[in-house]
C-alpha positions in Angstrom: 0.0 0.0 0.0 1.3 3.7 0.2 3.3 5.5 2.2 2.0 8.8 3.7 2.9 11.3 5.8 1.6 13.4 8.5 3.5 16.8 9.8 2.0 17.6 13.1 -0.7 17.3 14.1 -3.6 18.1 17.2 -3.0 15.8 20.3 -4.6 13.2 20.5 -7.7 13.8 18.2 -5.4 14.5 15.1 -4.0 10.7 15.0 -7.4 9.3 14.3 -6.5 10.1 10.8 -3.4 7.2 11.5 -5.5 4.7 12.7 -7.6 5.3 9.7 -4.9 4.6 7.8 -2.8 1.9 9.3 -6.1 -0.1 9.1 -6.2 0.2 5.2 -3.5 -1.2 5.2 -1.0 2.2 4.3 2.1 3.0 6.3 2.4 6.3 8.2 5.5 8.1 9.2 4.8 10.7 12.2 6.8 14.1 11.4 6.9 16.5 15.0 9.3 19.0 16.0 8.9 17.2 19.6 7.0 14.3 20.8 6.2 16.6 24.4 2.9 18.3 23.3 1.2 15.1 22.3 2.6 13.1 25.7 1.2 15.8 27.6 -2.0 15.2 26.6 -4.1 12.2 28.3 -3.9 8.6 26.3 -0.9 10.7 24.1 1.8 7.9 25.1 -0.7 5.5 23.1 -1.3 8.0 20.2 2.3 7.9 19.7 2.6 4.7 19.1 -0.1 4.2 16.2 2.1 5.5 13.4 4.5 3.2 11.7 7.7 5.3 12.3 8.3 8.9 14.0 10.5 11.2 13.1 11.1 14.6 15.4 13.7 16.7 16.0 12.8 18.8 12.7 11.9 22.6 12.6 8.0 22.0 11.2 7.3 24.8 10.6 9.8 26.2 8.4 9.8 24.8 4.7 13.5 24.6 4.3 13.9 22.1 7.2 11.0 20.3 6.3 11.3 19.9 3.0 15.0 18.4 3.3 13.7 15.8 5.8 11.3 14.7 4.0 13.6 14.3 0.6 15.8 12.5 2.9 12.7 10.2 4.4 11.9 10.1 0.6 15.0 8.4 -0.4 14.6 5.7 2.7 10.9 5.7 2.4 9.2 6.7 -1.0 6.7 8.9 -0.1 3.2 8.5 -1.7 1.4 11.7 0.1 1.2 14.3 3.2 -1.0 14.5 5.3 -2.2 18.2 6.7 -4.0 19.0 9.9 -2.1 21.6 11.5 -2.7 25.1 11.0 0.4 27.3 10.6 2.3 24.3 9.5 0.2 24.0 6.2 2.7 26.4 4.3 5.5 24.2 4.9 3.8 21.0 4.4 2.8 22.4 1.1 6.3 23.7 -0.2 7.9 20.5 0.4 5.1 18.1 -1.4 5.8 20.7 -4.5 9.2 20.0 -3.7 8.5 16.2 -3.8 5.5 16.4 -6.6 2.9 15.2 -4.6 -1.1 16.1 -4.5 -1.7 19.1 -2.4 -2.6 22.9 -2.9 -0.4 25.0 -4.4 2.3 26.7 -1.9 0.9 30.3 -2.8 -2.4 30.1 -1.9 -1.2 27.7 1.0 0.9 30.5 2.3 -2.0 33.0 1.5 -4.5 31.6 3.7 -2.3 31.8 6.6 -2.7 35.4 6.3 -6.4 36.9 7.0 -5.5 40.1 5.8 -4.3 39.7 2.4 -7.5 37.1 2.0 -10.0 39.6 3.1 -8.1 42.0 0.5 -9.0 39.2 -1.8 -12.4 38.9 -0.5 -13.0 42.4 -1.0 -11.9 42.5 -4.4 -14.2 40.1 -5.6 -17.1 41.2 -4.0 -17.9 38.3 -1.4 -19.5 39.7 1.9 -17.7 40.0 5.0 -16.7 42.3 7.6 -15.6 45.6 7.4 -11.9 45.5 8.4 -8.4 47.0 9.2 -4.8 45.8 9.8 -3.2 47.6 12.8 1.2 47.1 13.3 1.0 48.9 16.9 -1.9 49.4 19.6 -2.0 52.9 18.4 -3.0 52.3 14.9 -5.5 48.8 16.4 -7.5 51.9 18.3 -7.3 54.4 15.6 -8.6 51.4 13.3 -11.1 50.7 16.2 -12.9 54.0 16.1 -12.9 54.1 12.1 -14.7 51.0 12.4 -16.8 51.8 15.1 -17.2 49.4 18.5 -18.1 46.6 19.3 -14.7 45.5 17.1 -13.3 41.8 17.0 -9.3 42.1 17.8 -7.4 38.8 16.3 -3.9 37.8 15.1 -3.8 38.4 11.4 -2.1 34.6 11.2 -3.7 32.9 14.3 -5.2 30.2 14.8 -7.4 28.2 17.6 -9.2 31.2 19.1 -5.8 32.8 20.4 -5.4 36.0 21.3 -9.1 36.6 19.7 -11.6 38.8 21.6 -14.2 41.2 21.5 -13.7 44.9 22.1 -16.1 47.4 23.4 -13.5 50.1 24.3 -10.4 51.9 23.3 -8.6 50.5 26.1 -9.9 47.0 25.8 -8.5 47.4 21.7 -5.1 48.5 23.1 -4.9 45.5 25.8 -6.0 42.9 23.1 -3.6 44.4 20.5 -0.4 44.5 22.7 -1.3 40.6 23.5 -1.0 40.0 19.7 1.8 41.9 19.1 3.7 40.4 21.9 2.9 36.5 20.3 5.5 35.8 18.3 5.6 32.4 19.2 2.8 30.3 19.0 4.5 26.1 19.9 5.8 23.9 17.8 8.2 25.7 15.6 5.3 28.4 14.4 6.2 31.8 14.5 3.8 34.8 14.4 4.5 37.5 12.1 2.6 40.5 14.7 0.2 42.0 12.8 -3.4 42.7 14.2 -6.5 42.3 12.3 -9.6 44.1 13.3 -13.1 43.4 11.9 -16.3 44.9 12.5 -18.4 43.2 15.0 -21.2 41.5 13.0 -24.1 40.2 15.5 -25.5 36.6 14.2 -25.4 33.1 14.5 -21.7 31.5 13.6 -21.7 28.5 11.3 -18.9 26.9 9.3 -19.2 25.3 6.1 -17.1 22.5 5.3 -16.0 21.5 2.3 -14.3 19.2 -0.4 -12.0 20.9 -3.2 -10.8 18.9 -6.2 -10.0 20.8 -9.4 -11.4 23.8 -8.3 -14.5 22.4 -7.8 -15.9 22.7 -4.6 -18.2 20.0 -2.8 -20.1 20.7 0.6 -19.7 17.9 3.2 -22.7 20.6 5.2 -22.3 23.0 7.8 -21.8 23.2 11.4 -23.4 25.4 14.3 -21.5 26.9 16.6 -22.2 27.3 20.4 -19.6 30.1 21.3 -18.7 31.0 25.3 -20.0 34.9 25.8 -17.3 37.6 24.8 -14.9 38.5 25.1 -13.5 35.6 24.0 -15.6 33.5 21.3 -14.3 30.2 22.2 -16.0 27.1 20.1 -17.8 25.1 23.3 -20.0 22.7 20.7 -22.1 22.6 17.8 -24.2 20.1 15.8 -23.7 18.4 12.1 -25.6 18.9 9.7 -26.5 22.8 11.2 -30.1 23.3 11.7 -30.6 25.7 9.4 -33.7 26.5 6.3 -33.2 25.4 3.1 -32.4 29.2 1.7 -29.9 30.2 4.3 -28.0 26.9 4.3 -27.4 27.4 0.2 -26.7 30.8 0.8 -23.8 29.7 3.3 -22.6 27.4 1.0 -22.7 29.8 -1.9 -20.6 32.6 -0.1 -17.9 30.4 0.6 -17.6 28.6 -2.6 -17.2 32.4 -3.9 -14.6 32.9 -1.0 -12.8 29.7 -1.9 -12.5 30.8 -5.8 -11.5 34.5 -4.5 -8.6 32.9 -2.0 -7.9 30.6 -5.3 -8.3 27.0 -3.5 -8.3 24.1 -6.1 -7.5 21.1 -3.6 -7.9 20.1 -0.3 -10.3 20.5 2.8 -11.7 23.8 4.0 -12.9 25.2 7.2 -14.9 28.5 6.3 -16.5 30.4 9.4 -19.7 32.4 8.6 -21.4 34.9 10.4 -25.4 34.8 10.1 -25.7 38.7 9.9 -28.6 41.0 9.4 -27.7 41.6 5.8 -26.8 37.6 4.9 -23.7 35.4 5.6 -20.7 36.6 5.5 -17.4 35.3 6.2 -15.1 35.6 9.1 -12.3 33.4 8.0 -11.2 30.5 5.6 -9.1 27.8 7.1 -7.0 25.6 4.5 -7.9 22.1 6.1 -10.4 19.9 7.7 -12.2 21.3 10.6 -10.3 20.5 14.1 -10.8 18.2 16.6 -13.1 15.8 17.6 -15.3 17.4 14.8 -14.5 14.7 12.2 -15.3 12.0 14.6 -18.9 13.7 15.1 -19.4 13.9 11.4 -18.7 10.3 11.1 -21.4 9.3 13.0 -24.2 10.9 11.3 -22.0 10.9 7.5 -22.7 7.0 7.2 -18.2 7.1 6.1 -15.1 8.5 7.5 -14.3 11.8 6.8 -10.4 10.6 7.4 -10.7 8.2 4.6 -11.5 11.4 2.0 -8.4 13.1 3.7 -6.4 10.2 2.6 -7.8 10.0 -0.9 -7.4 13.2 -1.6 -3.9 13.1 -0.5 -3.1 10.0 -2.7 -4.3 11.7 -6.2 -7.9 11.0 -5.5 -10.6 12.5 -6.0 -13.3 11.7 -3.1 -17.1 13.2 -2.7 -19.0 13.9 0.2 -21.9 12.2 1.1 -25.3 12.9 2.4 -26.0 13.0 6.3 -28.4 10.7 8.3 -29.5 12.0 11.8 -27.3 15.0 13.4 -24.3 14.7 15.6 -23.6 17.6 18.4 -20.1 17.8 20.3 -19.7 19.4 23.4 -16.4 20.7 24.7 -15.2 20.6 28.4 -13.9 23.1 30.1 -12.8 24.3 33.4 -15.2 26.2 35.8 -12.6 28.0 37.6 -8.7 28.8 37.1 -6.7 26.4 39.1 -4.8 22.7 39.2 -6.9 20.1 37.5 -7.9 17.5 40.1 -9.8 15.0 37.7 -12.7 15.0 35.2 -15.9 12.4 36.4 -17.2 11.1 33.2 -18.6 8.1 33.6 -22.4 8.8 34.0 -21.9 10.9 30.7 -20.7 8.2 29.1 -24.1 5.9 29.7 -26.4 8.7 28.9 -28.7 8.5 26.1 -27.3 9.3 22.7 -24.4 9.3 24.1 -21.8 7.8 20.9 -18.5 9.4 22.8 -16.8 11.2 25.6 -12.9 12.0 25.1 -10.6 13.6 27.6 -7.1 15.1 26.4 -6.5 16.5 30.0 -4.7 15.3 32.9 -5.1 15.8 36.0 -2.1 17.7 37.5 -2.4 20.1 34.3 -3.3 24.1 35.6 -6.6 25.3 34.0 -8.8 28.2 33.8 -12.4 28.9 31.8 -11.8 29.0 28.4 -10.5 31.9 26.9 -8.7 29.9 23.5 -9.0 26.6 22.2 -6.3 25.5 24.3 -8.5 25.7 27.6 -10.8 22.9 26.3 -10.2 19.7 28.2 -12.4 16.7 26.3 -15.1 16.6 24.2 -18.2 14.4 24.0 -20.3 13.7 21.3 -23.9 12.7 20.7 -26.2 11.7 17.9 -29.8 11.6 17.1 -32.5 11.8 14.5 -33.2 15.5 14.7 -31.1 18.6 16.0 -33.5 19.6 19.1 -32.5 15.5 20.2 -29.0 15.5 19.5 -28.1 19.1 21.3 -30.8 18.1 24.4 -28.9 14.8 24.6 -25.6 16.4 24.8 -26.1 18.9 27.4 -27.7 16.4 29.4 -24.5 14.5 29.3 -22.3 17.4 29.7 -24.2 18.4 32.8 -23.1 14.9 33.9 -19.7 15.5 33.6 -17.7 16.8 36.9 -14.8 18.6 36.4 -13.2 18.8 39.7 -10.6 21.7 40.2 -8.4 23.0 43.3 -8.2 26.3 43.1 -4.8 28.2 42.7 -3.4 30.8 45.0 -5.1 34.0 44.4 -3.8 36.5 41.7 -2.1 33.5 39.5 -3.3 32.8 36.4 -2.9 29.7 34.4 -1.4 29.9 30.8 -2.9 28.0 28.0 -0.8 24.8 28.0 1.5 24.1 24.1 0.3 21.9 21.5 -3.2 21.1 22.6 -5.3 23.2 19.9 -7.9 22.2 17.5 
């Protein structure tokens, strides 16, 4: 069978994809700058040992390095594809299979997507609703940008990813504080650098849905969409959200036809797409296109109600193929955990959850030991579970009846210390 790849990845729910394909049969070779972020999570030491061989010690994120160890695992190993599910590694990945002439988006539009800016300069161009916006290069020119706008104003890294560093602004001062926190990230884990630039959009009230899709030749295929349950601002942290979204007929090919028209503006011709909408008063439009399957435990829920594994498509695609979605049957839901209070995590009871009614799941990535606080990124979130029924009232009622199930027990840190979002653990 063939060989493939995977460069980083999210701990642990980002090596379901090497189960998938170990048990067709392929061989997988594990590419990390270090093994730490994904044995810090909980069952990581097992994740670690699905792929067939591991390589580490590699600079990730920068395409020079990568690109020469994977000509060098090339020679020892043919390579038959790569494997993407990492964010702000996606550049690199995509430079070296150019380098190695294997299926994958082009480097350029790769490298484009990493940067929200220049894509909602393309965005604009062509027309496709979104947010009114500014880039800011100190706090003064993020506030100055601010009041042009006008509050509320949504503050963001212009190359970030997972909900970091994003929030919600209803002042000058709260723009300066959220600014000088982007600014001041130039290091995000795992070899990815941040280039400190700030983005600032309009605040656009509405439901928040992603669409996700299939590219292959330019063409672009819906798998569906997927509702968002986002924690109160300022910080619009993902806490769940069902598949297929709950949403009419008109709205839902509305959403679909704003991102394909986001897609062709940002030039994607292959892979996986994450596009985030915003339900606003005057339509959808779109907050941000990300170059790759949606994060998470998200696949997993999708497989339930999807009738195939979304993993499998990732794994065509990356082999030359050229995969379509298929139709749903029933929803899913997924519902993150989190911490009710900042502090030392002192366990997570899950065990009624899991023998709750439409219960499919429940996953937990955190150990005990690990310092938490309420979610603020996507870093906070410490397990997921997921639920299934025939309708999306069912499916959401089931889940938060299992998530009020769940205790997460927490001993609470000495006052005026704050946790930091642990490395390596975002979706």
């Amino acid at each position: 069978m063939a060989h493939l790849v995977l460069v980083e990845t999210t701990p642990t729910a980002g090596f379901k994809i090497v189960q998938e394909a170990v048990a067709l049969g392929h061989e997988v070779t594990f590419v990390a700058e270090s093994l730490d972020p994904y044995l810090a999570a909980e069952g990581g030491e097992e994740a670690v040992r699905t792929p067939t061989r591991i390589r580490t010690g590699i600079t990730t994120a920068d395409p020079g390095s990568l690109r020469e160890e994977l000509e060098r695992l090339h020679r020892e190993h043919p390579v038959h594809g790569l494997l993407a599910l990492s964010e702000g590694h996606l550049p690199a990945i995509a430079e070296a299979a150019h380098a190695l002439g294997l299926p994958f988006e082009s480097p350029e539009t790769t490298k484009r997507l990493r940067n929200k800016h220049e894509v909602r300069l393309l965005l604009d161009d062509a027309g496709v609703p979104q947010p009114a916006f500014r880039q800011a290069l100190t706090a003064e020119e993020a506030v100055a940008a601010a009041e042009e706008l006008g509050y509320p104003v949504v503050v963001k890294p212009a190359d970030g990813f997972g909900s970091v560093r994003v929030g919600v602004a209803e002042t000058a001062g709260e723009v300066a504080e959220l600014a000088e926190a982007v600014l001041a990230t130039r290091v995000y884990g795992r070899g990815i650098t941040g280039i400190g630039v700030v983005l600032l959009e309009r605040y656009v009230p509405g439901p928040v849905v992603s669409c996700e899709m299939l590219t292959v030749d330019g063409a672009h295929h819906p798998y569906g969409c997927v509702d968002k349950m986002l924690s109160p601002p300022p910080y619009p942290v993902e806490l769940g959200g069902c598949f297929p979204a709950e949403l009419p007929d008109d709205v839902r090919d509305a959403v679909v036809d704003v991102c394909a028209r986001a897609l062709d503006a940002a030039g994607v011709r292959r892979g996986h797409t994450h596009t985030e909408v915003v339900l606003g008063p005057e339509g959808p439009a779109i907050i941000e296109i990300n170059g790759r399957l949606i994060g998470g435990y998200v696949p997993t829920m999708m497989n339930h109600v999807l009738g195939r594994n979304v993993y499998h498509d990732v794994i065509d695609l990356a082999l030359g193929g050229s995969p379509r979605p298929s139709a749903a049957h029933g929803v899913g839901c997924i519902r993150a955990l989190t911490a009710p209070a900042a502090g030392v995590l002192a366990g997570i009871g899950a065990d009624a959850a899991r023998r709750g009614p439409g219960v499919a799941e429940v996953m937990l990535h955190a150990r005990p030991g690990r310092r938490v606080r309420p979610a603020r990124d996507n870093f906070d979130r410490l397990g997921f579970l997921i639920t299934t029924g025939a309708t999306a009232p069912e499916a959401r009622a089931a889940a938060e009846a299992a998530h009020d199930r769940v205790e997460v027990r927490v001993t609470p840190e000495p006052e005026g210390r704050e946790p930091e979002a642990p490395e390596g653990v975002v979706a």
